[in-house]
PDB file of N, CA, C and O in Angstrom:
ATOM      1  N   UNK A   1       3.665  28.255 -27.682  1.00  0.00           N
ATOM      2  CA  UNK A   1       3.073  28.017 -26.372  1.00  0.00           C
ATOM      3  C   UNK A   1       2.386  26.656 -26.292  1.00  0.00           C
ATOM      4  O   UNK A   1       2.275  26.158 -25.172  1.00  0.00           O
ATOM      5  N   UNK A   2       2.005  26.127 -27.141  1.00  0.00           N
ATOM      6  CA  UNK A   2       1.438  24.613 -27.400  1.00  0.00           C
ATOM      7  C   UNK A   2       2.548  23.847 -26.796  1.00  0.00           C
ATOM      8  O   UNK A   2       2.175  22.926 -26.070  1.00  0.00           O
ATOM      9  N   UNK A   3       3.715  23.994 -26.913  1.00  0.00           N
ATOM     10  CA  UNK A   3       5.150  22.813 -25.796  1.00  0.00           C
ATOM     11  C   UNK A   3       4.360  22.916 -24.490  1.00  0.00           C
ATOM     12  O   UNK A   3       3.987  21.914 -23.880  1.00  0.00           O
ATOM     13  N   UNK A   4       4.101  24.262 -24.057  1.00  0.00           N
ATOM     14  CA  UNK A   4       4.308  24.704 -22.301  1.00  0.00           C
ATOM     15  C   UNK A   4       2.740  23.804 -21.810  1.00  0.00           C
ATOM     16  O   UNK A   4       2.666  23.076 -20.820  1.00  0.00           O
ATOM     17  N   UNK A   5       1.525  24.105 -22.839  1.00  0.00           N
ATOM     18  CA  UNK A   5       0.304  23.334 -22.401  1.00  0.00           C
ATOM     19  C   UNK A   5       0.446  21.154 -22.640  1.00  0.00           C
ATOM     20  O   UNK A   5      -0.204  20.173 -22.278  1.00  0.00           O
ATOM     21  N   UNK A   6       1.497  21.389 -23.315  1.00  0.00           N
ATOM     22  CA  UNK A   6       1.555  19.648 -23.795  1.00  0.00           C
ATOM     23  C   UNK A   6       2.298  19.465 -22.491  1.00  0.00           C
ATOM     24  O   UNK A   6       2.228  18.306 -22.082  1.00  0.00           O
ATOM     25  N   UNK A   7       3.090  20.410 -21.615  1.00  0.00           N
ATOM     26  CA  UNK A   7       4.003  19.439 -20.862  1.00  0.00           C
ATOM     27  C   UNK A   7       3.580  19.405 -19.348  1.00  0.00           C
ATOM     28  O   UNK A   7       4.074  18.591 -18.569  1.00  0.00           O
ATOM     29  N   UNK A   8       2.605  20.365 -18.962  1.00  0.00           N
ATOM     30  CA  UNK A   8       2.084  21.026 -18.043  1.00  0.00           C
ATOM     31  C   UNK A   8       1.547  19.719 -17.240  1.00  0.00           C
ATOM     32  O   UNK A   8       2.039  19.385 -16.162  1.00  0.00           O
ATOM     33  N   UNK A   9       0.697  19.154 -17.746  1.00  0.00           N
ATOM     34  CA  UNK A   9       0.171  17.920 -17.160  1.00  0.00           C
ATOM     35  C   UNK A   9       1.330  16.819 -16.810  1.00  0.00           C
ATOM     36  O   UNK A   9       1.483  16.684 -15.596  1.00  0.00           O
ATOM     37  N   UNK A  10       1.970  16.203 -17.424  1.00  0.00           N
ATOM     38  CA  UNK A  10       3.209  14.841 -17.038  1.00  0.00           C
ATOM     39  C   UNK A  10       3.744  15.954 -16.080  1.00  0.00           C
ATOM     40  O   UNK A  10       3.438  15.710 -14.913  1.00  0.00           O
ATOM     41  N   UNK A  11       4.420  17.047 -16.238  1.00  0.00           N
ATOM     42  CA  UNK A  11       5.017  17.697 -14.860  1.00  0.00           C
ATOM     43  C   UNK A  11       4.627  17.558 -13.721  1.00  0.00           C
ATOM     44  O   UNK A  11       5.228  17.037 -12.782  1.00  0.00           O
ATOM     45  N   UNK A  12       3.226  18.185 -13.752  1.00  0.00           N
ATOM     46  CA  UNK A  12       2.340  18.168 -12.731  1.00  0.00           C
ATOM     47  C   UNK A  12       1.965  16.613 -11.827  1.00  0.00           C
ATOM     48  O   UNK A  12       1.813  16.386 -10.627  1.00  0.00           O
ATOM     49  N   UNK A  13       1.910  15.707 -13.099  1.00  0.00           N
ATOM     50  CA  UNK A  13       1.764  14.142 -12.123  1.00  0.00           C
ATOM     51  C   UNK A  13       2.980  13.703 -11.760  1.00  0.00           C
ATOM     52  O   UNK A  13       3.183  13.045 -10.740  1.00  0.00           O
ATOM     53  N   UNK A  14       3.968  14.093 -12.692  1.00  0.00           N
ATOM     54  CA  UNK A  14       5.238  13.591 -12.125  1.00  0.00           C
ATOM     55  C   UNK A  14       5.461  14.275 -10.428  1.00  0.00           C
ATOM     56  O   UNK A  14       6.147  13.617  -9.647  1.00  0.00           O
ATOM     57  N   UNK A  15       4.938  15.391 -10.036  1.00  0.00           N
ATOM     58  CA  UNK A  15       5.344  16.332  -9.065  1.00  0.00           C
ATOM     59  C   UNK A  15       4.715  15.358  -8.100  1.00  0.00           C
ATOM     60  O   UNK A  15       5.223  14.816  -7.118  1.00  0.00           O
ATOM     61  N   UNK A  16       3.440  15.251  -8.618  1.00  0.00           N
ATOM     62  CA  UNK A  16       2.499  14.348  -7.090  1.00  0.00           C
ATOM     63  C   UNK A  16       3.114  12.876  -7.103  1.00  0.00           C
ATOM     64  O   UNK A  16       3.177  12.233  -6.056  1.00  0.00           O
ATOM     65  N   UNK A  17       3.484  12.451  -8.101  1.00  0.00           N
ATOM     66  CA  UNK A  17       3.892  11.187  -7.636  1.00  0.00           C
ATOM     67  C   UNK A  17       5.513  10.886  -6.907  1.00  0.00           C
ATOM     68  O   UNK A  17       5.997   9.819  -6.530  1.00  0.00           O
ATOM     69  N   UNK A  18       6.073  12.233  -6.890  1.00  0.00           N
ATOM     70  CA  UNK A  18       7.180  12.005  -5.937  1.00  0.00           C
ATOM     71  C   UNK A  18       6.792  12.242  -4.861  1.00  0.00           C
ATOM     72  O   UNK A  18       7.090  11.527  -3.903  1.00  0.00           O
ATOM     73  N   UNK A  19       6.066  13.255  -4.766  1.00  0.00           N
ATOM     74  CA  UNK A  19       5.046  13.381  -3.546  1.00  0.00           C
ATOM     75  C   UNK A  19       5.140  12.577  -2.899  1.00  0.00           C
ATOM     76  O   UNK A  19       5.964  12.281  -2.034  1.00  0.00           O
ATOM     77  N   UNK A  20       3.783  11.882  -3.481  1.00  0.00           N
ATOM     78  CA  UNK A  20       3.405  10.319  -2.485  1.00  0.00           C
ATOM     79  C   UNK A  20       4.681   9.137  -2.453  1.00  0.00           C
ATOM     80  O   UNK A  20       4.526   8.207  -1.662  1.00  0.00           O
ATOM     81  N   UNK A  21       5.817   9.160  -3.220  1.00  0.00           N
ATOM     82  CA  UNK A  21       7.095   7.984  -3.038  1.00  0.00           C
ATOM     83  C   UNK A  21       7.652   8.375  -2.157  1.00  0.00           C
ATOM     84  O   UNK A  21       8.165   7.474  -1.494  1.00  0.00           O
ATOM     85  N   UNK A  22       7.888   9.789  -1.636  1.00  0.00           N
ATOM     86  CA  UNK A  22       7.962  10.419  -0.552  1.00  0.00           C
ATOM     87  C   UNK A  22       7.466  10.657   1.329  1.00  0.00           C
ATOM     88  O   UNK A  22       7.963  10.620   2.454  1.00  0.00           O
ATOM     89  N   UNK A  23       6.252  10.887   0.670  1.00  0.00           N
ATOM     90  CA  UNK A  23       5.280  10.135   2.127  1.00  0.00           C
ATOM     91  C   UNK A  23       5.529   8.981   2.330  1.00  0.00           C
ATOM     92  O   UNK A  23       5.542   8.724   3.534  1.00  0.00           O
ATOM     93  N   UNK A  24       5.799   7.905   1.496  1.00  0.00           N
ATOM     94  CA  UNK A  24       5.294   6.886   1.971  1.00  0.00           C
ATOM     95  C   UNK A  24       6.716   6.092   2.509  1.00  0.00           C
ATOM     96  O   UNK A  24       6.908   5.209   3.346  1.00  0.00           O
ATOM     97  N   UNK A  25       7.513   6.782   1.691  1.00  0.00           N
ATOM     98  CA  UNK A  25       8.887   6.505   2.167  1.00  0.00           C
ATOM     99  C   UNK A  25       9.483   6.376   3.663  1.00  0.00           C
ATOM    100  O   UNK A  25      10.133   5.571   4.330  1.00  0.00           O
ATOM    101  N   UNK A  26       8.681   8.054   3.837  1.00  0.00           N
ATOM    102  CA  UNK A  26       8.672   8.927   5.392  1.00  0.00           C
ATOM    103  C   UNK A  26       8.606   8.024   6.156  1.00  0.00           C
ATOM    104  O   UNK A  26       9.419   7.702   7.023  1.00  0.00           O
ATOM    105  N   UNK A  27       7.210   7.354   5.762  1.00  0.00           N
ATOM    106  CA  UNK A  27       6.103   6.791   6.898  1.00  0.00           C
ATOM    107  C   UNK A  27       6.068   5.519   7.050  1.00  0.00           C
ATOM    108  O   UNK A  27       5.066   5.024   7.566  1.00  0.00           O
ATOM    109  N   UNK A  28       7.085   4.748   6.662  1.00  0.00           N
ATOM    110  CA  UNK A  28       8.122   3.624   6.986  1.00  0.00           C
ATOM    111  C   UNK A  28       8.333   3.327   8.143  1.00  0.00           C
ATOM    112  O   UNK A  28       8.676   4.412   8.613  1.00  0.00           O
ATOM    113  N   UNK A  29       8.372   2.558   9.003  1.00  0.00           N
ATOM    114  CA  UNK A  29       9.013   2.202  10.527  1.00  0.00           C
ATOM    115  C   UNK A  29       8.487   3.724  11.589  1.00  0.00           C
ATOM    116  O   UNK A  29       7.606   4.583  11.559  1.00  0.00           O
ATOM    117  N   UNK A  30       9.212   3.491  12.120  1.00  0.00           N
ATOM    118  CA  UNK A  30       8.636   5.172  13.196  1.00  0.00           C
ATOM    119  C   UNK A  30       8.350   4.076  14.354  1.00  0.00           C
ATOM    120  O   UNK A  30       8.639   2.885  14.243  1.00  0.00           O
ATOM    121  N   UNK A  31       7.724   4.681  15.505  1.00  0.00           N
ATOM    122  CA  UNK A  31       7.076   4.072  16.646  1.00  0.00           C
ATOM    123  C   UNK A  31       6.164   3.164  16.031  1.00  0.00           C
ATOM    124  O   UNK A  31       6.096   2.116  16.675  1.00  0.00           O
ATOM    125  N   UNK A  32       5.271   3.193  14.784  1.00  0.00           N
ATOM    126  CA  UNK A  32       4.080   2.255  14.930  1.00  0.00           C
ATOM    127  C   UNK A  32       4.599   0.938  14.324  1.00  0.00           C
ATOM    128  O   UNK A  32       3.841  -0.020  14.479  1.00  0.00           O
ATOM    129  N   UNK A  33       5.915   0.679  13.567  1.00  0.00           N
ATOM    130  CA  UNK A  33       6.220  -0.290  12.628  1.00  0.00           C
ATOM    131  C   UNK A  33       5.912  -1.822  13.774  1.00  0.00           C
ATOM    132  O   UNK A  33       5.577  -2.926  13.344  1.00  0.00           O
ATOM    133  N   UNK A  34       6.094  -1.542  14.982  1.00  0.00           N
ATOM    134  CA  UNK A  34       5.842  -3.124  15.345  1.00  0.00           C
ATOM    135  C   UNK A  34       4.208  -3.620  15.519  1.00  0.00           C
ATOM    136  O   UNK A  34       3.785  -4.748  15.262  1.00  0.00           O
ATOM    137  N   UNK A  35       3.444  -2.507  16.005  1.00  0.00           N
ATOM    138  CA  UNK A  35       1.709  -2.550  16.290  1.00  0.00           C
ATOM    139  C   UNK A  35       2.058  -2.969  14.300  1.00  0.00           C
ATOM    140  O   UNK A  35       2.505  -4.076  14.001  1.00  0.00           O
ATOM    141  N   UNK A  36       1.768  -1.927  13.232  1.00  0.00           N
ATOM    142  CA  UNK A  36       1.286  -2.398  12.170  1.00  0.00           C
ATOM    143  C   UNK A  36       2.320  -3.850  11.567  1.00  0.00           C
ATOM    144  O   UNK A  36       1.692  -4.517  10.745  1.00  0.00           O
ATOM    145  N   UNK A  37       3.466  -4.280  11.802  1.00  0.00           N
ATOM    146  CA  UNK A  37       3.517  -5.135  11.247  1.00  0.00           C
ATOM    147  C   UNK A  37       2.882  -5.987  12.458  1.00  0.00           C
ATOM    148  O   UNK A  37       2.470  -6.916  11.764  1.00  0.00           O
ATOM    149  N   UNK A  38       2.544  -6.305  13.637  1.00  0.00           N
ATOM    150  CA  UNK A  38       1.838  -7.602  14.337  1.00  0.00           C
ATOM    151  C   UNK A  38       0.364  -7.455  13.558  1.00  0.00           C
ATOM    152  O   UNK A  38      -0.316  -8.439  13.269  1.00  0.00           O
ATOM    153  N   UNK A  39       0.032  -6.277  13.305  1.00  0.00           N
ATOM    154  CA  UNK A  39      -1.280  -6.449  12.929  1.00  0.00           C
ATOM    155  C   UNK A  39      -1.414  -7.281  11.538  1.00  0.00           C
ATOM    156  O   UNK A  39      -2.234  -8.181  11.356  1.00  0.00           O
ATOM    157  N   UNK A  40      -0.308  -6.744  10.437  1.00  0.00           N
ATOM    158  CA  UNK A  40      -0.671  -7.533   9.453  1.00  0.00           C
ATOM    159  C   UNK A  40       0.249  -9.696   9.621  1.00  0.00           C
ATOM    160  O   UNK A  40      -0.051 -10.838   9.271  1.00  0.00           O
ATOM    161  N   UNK A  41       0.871  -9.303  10.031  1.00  0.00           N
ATOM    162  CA  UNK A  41       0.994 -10.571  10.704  1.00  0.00           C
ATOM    163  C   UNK A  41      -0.023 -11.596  11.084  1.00  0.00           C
ATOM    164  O   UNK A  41       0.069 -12.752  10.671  1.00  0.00           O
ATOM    165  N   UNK A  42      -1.052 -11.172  11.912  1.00  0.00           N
ATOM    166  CA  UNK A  42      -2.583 -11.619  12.299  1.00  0.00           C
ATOM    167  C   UNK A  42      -3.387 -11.731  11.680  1.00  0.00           C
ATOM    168  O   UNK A  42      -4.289 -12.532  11.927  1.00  0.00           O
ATOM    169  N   UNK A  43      -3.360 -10.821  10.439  1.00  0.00           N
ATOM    170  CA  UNK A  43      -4.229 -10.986   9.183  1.00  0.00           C
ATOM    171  C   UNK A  43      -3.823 -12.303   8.288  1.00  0.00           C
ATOM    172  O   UNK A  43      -4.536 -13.223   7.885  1.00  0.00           O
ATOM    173  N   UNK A  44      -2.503 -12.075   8.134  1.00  0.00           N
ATOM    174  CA  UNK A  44      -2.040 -13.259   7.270  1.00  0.00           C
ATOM    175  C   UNK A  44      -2.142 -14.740   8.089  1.00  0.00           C
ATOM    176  O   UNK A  44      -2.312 -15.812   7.508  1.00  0.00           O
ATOM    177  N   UNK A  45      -2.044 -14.628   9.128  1.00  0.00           N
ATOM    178  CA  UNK A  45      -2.225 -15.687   9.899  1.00  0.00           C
ATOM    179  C   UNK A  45      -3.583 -16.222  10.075  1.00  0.00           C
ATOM    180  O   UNK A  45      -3.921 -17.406  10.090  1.00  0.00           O
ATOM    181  N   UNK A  46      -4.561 -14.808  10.250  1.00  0.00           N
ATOM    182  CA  UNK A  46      -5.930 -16.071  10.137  1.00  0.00           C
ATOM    183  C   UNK A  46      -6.458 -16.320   8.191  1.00  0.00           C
ATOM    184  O   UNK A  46      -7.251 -17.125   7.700  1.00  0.00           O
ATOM    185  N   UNK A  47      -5.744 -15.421   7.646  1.00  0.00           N
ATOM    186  CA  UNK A  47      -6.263 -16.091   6.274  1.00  0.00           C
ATOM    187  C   UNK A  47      -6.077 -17.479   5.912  1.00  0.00           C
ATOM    188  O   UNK A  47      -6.908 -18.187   5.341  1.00  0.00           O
ATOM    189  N   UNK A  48      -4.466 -17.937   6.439  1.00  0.00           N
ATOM    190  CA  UNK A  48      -3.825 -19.350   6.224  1.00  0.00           C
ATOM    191  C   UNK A  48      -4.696 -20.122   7.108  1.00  0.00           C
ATOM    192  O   UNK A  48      -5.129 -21.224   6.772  1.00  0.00           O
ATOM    193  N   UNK A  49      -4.972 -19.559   8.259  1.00  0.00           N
ATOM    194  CA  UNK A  49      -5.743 -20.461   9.231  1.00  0.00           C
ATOM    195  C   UNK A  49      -7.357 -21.202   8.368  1.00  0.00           C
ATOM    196  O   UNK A  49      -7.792 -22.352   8.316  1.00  0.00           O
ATOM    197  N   UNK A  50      -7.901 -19.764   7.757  1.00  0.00           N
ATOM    198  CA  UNK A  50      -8.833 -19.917   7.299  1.00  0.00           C
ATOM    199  C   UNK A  50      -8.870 -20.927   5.625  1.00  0.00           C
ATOM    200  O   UNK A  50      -9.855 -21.524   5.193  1.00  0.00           O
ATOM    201  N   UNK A  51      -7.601 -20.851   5.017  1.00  0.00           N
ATOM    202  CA  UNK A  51      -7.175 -21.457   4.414  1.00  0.00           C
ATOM    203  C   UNK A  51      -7.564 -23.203   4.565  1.00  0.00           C
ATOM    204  O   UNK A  51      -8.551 -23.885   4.289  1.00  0.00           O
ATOM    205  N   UNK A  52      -6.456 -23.423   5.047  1.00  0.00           N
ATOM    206  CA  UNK A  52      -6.422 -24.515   5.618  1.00  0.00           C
ATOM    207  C   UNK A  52      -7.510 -25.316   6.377  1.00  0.00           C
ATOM    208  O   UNK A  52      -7.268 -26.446   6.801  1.00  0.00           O
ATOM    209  N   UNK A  53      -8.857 -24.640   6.562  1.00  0.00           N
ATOM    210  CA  UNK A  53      -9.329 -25.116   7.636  1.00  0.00           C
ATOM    211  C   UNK A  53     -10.171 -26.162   6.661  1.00  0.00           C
ATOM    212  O   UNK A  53     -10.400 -25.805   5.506  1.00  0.00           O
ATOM    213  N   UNK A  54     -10.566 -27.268   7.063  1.00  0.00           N
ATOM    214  CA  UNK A  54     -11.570 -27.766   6.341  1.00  0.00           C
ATOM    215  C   UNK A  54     -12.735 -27.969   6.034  1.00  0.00           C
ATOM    216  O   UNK A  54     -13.533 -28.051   6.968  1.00  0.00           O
ATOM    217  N   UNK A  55     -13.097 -28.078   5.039  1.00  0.00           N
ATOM    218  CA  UNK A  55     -14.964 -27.543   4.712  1.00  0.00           C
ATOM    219  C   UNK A  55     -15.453 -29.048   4.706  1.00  0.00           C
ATOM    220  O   UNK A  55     -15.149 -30.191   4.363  1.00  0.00           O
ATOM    221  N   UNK A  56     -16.696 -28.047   5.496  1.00  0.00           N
ATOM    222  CA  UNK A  56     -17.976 -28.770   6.213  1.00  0.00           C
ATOM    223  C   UNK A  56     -19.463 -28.471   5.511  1.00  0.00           C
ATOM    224  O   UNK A  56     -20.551 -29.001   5.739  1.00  0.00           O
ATOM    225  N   UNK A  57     -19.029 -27.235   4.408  1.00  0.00           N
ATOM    226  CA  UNK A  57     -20.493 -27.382   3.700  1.00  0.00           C
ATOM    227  C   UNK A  57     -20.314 -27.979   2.754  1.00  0.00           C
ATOM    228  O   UNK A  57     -20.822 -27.343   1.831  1.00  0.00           O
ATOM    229  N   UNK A  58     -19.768 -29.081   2.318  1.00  0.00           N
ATOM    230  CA  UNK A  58     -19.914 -29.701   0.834  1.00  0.00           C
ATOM    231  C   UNK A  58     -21.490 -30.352   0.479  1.00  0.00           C
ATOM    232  O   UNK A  58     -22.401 -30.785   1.185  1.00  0.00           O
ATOM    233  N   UNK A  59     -21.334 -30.213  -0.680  1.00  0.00           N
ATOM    234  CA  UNK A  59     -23.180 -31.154  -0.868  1.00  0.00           C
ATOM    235  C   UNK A  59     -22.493 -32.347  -1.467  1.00  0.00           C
ATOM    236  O   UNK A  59     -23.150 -33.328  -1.814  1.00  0.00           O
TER     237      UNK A  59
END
């Protein structure tokens, strides 16, 4: 019975982690894929913005 308790656990994470490759698979495109990709779009856009911008506190 020591096999069945050694294997119990990797089963068990293996189970949740198809799980979640699963959800997340799901939850791919759908109605929201254009709102969340403009949103991250806007993010990346003001980081570069913020990037780029030039500094004014130097000593």
């Amino acid at each position: 019975m020591d096999y069945v308790s050694a294997l119990v656990p990797p089963v068990v994470m293996a189970a949740f982690f198809i799980g979640l490759v699963v959800t997340i698979v799901k939850s791919q495109g759908g109605p929201n894929k254009g709102k969340e990709d403009a949103a991250v779009d806007a993010a990346i856009s003001r980081a570069e913005a913020a990037h780029q911008a030039p500094r004014t506190d130097t000593v």
